[in-house]
C-alpha positions as a Markdown table, in Angstrom:
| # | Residue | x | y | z |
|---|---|---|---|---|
| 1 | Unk | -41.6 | -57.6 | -27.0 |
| 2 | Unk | -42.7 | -56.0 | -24.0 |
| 3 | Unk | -45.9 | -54.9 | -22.9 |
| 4 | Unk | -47.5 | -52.0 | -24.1 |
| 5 | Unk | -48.4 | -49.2 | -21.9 |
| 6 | Unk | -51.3 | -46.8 | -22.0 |
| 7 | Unk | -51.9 | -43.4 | -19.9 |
| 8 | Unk | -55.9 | -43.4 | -19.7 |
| 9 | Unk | -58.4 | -40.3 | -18.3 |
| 10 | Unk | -60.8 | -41.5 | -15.9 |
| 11 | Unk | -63.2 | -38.3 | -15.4 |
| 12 | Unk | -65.6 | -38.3 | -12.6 |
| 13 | Unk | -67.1 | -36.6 | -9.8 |
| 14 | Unk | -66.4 | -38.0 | -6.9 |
| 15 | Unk | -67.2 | -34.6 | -4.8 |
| 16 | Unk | -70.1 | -32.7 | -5.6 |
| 17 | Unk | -74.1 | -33.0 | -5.8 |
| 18 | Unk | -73.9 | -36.2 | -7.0 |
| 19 | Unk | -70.7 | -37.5 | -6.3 |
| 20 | Unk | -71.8 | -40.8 | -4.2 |
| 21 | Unk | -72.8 | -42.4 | -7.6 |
| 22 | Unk | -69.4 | -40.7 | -9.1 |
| 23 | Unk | -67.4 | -42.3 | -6.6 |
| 24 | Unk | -68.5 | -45.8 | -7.1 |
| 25 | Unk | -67.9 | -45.3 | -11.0 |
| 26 | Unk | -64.3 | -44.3 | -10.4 |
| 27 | Unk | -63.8 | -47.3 | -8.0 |
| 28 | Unk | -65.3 | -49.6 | -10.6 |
| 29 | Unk | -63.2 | -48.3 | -13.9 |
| 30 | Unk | -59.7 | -48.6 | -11.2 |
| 31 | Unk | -60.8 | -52.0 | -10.2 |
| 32 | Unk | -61.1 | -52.7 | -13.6 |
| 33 | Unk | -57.6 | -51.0 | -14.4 |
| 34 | Unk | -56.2 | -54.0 | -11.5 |
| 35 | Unk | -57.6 | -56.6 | -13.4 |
| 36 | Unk | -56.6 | -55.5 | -16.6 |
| 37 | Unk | -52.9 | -54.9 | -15.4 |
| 38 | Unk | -52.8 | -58.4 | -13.1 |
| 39 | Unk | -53.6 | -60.2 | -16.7 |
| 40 | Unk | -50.9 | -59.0 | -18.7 |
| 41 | Unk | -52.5 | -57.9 | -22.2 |
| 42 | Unk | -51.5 | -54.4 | -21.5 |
| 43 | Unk | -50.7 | -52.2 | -18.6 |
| 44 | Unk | -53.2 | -49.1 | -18.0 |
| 45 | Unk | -52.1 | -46.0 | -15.8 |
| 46 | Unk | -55.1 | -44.2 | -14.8 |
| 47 | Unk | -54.4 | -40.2 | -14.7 |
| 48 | Unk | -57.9 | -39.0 | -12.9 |
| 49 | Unk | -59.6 | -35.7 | -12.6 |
| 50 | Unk | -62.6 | -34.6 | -10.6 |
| 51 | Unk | -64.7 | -32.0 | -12.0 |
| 52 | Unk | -66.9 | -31.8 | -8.8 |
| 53 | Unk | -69.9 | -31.8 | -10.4 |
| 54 | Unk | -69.3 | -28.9 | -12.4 |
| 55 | Unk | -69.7 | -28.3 | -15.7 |
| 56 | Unk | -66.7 | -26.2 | -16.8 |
| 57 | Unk | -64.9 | -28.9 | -14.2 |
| 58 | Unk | -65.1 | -31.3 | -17.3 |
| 59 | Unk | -64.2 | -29.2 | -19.9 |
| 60 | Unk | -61.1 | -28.2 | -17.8 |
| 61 | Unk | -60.2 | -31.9 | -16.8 |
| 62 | Unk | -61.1 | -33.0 | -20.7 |
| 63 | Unk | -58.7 | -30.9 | -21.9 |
| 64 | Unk | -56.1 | -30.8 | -19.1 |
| 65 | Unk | -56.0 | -34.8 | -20.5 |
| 66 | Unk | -56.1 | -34.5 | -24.0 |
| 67 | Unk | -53.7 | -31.7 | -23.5 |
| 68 | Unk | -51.2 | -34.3 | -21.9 |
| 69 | Unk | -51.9 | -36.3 | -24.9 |
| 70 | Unk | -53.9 | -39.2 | -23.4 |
| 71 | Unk | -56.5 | -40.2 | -26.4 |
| 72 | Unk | -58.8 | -41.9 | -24.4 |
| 73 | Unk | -61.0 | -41.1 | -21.3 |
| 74 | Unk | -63.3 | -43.0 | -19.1 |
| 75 | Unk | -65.8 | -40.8 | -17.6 |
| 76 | Unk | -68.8 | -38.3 | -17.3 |
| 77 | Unk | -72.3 | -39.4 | -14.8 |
| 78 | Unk | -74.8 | -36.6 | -16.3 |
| 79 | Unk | -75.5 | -36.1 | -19.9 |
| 80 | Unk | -75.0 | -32.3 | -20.0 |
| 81 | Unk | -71.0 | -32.9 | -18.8 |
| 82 | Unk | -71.4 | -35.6 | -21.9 |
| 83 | Unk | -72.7 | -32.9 | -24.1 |
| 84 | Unk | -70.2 | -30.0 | -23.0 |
| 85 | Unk | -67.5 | -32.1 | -23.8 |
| 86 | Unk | -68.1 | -33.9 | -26.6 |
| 87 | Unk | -66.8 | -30.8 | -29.0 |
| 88 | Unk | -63.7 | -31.2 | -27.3 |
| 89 | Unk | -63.1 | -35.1 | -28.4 |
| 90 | Unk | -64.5 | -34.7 | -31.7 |
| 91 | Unk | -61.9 | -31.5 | -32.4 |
| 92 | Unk | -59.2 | -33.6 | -30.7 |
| 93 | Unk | -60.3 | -36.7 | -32.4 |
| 94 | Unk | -60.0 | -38.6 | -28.8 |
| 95 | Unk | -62.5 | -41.3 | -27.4 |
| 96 | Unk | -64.9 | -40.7 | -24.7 |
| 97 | Unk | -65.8 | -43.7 | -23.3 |
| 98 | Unk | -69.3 | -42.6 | -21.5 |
| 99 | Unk | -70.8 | -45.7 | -18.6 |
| 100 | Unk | -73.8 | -44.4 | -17.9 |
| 101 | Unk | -77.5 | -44.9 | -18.4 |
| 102 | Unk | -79.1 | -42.0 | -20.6 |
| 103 | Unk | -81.8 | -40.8 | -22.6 |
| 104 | Unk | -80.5 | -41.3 | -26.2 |
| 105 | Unk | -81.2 | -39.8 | -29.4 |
| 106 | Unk | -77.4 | -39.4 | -30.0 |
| 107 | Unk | -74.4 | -40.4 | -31.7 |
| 108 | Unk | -70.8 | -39.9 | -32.0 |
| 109 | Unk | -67.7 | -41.3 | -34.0 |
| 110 | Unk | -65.6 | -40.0 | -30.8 |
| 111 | Unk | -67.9 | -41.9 | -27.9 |
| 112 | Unk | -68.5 | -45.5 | -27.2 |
| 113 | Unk | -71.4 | -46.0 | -25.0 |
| 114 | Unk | -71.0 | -48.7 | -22.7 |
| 115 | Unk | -74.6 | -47.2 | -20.7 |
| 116 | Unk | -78.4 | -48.4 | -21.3 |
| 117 | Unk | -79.5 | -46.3 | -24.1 |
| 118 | Unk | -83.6 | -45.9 | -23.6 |
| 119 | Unk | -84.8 | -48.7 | -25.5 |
| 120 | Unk | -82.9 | -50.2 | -22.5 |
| 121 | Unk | -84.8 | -48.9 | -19.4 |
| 122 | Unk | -87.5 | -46.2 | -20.2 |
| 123 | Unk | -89.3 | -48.3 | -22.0 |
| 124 | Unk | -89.2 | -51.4 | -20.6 |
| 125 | Unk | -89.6 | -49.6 | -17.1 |
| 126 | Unk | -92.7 | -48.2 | -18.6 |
| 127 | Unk | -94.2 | -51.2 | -20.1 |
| 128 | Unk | -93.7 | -53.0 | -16.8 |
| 129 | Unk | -96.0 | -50.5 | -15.5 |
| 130 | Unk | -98.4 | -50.1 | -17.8 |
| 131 | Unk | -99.1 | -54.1 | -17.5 |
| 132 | Unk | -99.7 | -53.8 | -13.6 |
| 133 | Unk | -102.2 | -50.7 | -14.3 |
| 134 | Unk | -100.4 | -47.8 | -14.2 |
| 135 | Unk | -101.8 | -45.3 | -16.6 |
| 136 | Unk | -101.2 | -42.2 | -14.9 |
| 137 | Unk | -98.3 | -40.7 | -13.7 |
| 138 | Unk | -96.7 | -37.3 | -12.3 |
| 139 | Unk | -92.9 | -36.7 | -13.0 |
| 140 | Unk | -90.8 | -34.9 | -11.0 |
| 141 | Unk | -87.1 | -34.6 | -12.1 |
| 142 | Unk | -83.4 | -32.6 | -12.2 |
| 143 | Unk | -83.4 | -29.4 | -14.7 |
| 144 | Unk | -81.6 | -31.2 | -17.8 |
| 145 | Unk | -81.8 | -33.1 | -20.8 |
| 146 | Unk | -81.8 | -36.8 | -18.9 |
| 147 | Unk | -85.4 | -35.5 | -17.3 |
| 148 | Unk | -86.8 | -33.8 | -19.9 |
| 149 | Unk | -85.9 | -36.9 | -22.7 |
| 150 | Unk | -86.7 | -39.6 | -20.2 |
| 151 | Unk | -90.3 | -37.4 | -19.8 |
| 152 | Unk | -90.9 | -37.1 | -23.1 |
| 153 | Unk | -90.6 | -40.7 | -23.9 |
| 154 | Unk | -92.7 | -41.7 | -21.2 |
| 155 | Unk | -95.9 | -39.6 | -22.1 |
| 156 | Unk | -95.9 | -40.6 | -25.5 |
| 157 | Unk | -96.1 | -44.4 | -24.1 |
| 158 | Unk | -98.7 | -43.9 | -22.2 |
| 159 | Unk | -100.5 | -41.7 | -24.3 |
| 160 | Unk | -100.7 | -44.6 | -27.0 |
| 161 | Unk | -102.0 | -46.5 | -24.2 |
| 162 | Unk | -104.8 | -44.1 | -22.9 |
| 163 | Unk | -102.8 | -43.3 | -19.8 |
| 164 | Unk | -101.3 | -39.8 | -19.1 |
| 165 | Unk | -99.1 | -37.1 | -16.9 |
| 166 | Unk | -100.6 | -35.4 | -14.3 |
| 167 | Unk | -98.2 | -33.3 | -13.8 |
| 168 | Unk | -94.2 | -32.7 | -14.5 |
| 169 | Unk | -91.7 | -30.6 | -12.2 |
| 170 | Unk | -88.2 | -29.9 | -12.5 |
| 171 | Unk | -85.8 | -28.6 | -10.0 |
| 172 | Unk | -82.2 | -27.6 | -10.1 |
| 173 | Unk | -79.7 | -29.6 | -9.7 |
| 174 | Unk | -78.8 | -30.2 | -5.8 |
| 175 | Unk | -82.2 | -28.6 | -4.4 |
| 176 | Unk | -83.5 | -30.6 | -1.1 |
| 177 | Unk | -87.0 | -28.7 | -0.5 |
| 178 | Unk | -90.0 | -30.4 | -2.1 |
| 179 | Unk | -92.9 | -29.2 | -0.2 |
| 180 | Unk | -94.8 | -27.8 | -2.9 |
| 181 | Unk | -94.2 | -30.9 | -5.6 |
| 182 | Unk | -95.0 | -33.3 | -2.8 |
| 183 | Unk | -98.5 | -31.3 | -2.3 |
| 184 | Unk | -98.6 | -31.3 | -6.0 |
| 185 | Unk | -98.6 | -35.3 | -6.0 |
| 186 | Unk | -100.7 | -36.0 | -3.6 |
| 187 | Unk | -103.5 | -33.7 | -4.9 |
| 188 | Unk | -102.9 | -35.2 | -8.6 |
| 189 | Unk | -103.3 | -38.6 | -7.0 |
| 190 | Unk | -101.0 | -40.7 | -9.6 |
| 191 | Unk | -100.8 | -44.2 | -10.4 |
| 192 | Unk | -97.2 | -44.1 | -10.2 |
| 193 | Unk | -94.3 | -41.2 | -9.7 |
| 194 | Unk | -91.6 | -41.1 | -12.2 |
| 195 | Unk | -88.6 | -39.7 | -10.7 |
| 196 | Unk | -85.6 | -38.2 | -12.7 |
| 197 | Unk | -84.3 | -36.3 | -9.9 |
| 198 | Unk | -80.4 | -37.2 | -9.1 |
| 199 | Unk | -78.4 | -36.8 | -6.3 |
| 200 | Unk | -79.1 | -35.5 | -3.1 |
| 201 | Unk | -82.1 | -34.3 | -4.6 |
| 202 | Unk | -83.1 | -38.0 | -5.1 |
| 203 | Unk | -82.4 | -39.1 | -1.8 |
| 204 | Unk | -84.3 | -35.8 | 0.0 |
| 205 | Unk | -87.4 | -36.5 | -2.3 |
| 206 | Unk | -87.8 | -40.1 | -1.5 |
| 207 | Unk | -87.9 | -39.3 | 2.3 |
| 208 | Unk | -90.1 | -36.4 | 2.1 |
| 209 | Unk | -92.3 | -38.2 | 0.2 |
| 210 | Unk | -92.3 | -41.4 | 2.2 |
| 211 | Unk | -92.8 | -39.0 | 5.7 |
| 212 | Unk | -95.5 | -36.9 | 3.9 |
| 213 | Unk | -97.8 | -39.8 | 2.4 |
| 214 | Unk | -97.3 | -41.6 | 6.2 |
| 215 | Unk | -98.7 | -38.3 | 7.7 |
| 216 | Unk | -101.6 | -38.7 | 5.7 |
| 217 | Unk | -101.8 | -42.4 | 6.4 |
| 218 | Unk | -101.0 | -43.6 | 3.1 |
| 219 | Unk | -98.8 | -46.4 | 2.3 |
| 220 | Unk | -97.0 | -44.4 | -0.5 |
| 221 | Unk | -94.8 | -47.7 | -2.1 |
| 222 | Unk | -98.5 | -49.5 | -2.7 |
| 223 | Unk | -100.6 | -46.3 | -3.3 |
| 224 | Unk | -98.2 | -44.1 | -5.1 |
| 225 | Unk | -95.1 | -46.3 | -6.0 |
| 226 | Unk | -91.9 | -44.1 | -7.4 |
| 227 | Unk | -90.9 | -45.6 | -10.8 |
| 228 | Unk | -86.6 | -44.7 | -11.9 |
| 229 | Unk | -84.0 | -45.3 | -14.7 |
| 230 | Unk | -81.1 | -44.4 | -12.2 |
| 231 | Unk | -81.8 | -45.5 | -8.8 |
| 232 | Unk | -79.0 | -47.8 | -7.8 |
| 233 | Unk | -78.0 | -49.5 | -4.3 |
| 234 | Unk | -75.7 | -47.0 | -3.0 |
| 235 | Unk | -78.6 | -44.3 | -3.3 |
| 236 | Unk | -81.0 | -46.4 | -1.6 |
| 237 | Unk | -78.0 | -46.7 | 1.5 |
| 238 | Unk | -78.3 | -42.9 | 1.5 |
| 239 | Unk | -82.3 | -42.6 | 1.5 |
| 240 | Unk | -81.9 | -44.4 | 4.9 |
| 241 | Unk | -84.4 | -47.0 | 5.9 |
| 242 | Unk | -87.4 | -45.1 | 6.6 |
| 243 | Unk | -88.0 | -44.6 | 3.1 |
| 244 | Unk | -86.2 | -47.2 | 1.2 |
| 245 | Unk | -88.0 | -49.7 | 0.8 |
| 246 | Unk | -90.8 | -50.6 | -2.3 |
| 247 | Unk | -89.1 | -48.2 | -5.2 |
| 248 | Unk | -88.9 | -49.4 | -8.6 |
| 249 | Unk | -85.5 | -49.0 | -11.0 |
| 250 | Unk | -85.1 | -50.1 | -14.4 |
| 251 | Unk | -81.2 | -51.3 | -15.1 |
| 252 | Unk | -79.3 | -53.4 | -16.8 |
| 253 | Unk | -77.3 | -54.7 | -13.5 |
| 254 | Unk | -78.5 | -54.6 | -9.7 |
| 255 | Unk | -75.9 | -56.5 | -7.4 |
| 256 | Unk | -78.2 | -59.2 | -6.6 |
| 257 | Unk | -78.0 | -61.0 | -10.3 |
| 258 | Unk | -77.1 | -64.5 | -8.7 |
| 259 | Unk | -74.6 | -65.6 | -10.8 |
| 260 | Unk | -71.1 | -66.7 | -10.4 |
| 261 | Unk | -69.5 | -63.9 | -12.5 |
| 262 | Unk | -71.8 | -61.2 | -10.4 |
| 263 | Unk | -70.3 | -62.7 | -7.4 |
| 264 | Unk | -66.7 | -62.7 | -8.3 |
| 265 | Unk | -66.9 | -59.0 | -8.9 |
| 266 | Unk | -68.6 | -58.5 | -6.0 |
| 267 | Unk | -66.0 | -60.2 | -3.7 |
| 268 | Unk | -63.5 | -58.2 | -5.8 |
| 269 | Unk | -65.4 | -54.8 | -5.5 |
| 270 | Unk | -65.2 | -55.2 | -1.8 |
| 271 | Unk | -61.9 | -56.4 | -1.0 |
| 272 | Unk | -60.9 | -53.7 | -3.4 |
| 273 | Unk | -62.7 | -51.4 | -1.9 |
| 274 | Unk | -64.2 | -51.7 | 1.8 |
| 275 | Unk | -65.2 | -48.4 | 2.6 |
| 276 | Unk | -67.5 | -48.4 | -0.4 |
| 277 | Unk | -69.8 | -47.3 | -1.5 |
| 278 | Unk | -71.7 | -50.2 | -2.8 |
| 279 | Unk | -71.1 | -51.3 | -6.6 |
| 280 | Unk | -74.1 | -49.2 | -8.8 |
| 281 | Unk | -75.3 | -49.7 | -12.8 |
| 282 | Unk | -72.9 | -47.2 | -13.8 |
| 283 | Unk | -70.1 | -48.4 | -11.9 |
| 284 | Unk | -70.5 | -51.7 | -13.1 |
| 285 | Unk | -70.6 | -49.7 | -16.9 |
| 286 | Unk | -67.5 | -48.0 | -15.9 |
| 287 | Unk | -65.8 | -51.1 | -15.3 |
| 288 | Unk | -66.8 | -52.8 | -18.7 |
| 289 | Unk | -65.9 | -49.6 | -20.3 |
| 290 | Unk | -62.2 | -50.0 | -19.2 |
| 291 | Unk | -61.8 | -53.4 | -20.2 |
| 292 | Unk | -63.5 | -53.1 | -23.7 |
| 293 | Unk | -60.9 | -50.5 | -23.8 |
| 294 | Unk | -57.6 | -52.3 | -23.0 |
| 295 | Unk | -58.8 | -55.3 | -24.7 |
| 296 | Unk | -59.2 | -52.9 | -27.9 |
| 297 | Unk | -56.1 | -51.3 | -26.7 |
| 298 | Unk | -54.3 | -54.4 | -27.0 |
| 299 | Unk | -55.5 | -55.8 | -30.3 |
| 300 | Unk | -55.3 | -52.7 | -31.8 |
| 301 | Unk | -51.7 | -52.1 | -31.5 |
| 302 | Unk | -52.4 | -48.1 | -31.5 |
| 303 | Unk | -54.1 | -45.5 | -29.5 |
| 304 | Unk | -55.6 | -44.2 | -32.9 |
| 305 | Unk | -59.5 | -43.5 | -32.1 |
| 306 | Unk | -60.9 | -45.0 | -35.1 |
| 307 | Unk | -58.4 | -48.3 | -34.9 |
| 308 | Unk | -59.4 | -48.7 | -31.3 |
| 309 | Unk | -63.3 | -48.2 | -32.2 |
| 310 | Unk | -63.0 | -50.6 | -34.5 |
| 311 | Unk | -61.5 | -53.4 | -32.2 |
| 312 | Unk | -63.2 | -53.2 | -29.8 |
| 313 | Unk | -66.7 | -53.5 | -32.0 |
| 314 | Unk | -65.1 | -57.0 | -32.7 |
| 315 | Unk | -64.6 | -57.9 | -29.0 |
| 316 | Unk | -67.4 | -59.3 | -26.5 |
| 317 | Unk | -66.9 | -59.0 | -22.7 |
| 318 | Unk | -68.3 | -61.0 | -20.2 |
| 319 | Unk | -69.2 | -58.2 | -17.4 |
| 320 | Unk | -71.1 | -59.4 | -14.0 |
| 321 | Unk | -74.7 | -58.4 | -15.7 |
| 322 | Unk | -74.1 | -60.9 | -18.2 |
| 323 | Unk | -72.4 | -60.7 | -22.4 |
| 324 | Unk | -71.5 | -56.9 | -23.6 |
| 325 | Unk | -70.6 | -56.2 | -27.1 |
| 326 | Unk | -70.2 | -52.8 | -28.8 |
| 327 | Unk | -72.9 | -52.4 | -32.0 |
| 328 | Unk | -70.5 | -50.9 | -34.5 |
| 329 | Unk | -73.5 | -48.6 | -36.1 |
| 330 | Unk | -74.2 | -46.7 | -33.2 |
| 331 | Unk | -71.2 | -47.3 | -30.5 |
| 332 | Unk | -74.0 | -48.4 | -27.9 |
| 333 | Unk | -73.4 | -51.3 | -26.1 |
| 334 | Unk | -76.1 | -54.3 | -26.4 |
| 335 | Unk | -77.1 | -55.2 | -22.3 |
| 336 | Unk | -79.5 | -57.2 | -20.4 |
| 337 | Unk | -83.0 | -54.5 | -19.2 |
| 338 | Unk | -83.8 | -55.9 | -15.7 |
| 339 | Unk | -86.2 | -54.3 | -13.1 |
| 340 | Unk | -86.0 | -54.5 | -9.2 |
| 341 | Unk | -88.0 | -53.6 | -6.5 |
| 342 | Unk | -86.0 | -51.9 | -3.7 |
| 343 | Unk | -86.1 | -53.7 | -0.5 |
| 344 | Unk | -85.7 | -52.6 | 3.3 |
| 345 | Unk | -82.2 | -54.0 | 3.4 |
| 346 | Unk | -81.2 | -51.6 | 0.4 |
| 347 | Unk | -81.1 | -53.6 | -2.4 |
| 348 | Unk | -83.1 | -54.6 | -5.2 |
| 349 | Unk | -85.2 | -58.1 | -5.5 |
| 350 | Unk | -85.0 | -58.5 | -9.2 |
| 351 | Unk | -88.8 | -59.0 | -10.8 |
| 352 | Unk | -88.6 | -59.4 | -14.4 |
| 353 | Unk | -85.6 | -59.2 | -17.1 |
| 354 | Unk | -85.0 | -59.9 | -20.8 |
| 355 | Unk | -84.1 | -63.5 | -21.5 |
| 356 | Unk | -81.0 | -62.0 | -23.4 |
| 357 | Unk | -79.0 | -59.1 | -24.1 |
| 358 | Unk | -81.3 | -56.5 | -25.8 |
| 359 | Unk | -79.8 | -54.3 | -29.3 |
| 360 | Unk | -79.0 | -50.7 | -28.5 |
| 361 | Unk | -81.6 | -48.0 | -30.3 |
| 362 | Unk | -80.7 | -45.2 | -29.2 |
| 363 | Unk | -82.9 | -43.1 | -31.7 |
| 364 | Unk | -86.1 | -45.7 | -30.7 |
| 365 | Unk | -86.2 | -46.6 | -34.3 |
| 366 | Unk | -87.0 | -50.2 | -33.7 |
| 367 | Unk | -88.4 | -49.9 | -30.0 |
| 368 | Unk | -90.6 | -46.2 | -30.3 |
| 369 | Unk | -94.5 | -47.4 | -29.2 |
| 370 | Unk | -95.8 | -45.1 | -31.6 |
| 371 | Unk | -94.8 | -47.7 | -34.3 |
| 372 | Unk | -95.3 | -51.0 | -32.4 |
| 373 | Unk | -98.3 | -50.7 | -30.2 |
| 374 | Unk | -96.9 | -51.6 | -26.4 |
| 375 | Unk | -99.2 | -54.7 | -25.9 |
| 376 | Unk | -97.2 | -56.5 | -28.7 |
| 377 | Unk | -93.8 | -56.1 | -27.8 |
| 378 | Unk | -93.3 | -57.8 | -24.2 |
| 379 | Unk | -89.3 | -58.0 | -24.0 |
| 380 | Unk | -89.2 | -58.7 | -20.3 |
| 381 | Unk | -90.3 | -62.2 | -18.6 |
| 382 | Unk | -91.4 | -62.0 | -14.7 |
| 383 | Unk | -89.1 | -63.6 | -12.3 |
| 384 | Unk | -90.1 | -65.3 | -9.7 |
């Protein structure tokens, strides 16, 4: 019997506001796609849209695929794309396969989430800081639900800790001007900044607030460090190296994991793709997404949703971060919370991480501080 063949959506912006992160999570679900058709268990033929950072961009491309009767898709960076589609799979009764960080509190029988879910990088990011001394902090993030969740979660932590926010600003989408946040900051004089801002937004912020702290002869990384759930290695190449340097990021993979399995796909990555941009968290998620799915794929026998769900909650993958497996309860994946600390040559020097894959809880049912206090509940070790 020959192989079987599958037609699969890969849905990302690779143009657009954020589409330097987009583009390295399409070029890790296609290098994926290679490996997966160089082994032999199935052959995968990747029909891609771009919605160009739009939002009725993915409901066009999510239907444009379903419409050509492809049942499952790889894709989507920001959770309100997740959320405008999502009606569409569950009606069509398709899988969204979503590789991205986010901020949780959902579910669905129609997406498998191969992302951190918070319990995964807000709050370890936040008890990291909290045991160096930060109790106060000033958020400044992008206008949707990833900054206002991600916020949310971090005041209550700190409020259980005595700490606080000094202050919270949000900004559209794509907007580069920041004088009034930054002279917002500086007069709230934080422990620590948490920035939810994506984009070009991100990468405008961290320079004018690098230049702006300088002019006033503080060193901003020891004074007023900025704390993130989604700064990756390609972002910090786009800061540019007056400001990239002494940034925080909680994440399940950074490129420097020394391992032999990081290295592989990093030698891949590159051959595969020279002009870049540099492998990210989500483009590492993108490419464990794509092989959970034609493993599933090819167990499974079928492209029928809740056949394929099932297989591949049965299936464990070893990606370059370390073991992945699907929990079948909530469709999150279980992953391995690391933090780095950004260095000048634009990558991360890894500082502490969880001795082994951490549970997803996406609803911080086992993992909310306002049951466990934070002082009990240490889940990452320092590395030296």
């Amino acid at each position: 019997m020959g192989l079987s063949h599958h037609r699969i959506g890969i849905l990302f912006s690779a143009d657009g506001p954020y589409g330097l992160v987009g583009r390295a999570m399409l070029n890790g679900a296609l290098l994926a796609v290679d490996e997966v058709n160089a082994r032999g268990d199935c052959v995968l033929e990747p029909v891609i849209r771009d919605p160009q950072g739009a939002l009725a961009g993915y409901v066009a491309g999510a239907e444009r695929l379903l419409d050509a009767g492809i049942r499952h898709v790889v894709g989507c960076y920001t959770s309100s794309s997740r959320k405008e589609i999502i009606p569409i799979f569950e009606k069509r009764d398709a899988l969204l396969w979503y590789p991205s960080h986010y901020e949780g509190f959902e579910t669905s029988a129609n997406v498998v989430y191969t992302g951190a879910a918070p319990n995964q990088h807000i709050v370890p990011l936040v008890r990291h800081l909290l045991a160096r001394g930060g109790r106060t902090a000033f958020c400044v993030g992008s206008n949707y639900i990833w900054a206002w969740e991600n916020n949310r979660i971090l005041r209550e932590t700190l409020a259980i800790a005595g700490g606080g926010v000094a202050g919270e600003r949000y900004l559209a989408v794509g907007e580069t001007v920041f004088d009034q946040v930054i002279e917002a900051i500086l007069a709230a004089k934080p422990d620590f900044v948490f920035n939810t801002l994506i984009g070009i937004s991100a990468y405008r912020f961290f320079r004018d607030f690098r230049s702006a702290c300088a002019a006033r002869g503080i060193d901003q990384a020891r004074t007023m460090p900025v704390a993130s759930c989604s700064l990756a290695e390609p972002e910090l190449e786009a800061i540019g190296p007056e400001a990239v340097d002494g940034h925080l990021s909680s994440s399940v993979y950074f490129t420097s994991i020394d391992t032999p399995r990081n290295r592989a796909f990093m030698a891949a990555y590159a051959a595969r793709f020279p002009e870049g941009p540099t492998p990210s968290a989500d483009a590492e998620s993108s490419y464990i997404a794509v092989h959970l799915l034609a493993g599933a794929l090819a167990r499974a026998g079928t492209e029928d949703a809740a056949t394929v769900r099932r297989a591949a909650c049965a299936d464990e993958f070893e990606a370059p971060q370390g073991p992945v497996r699907l929990d079948e309860t909530t469709l999150h994946a279980c992953l391995t919370p690391r933090i780095g600390l950004s260095t000048a040559a634009a990558r991360f020097t890894i500082v502490a991480q969880a001795e082994a894959p951490v549970a997803p809880d996406p609803y911080l049912v086992r993992s909310d501080p306002r049951v466990v206090p934070v002082s009990r509940r240490p889940h990452l070790k320092v590395v030296p």
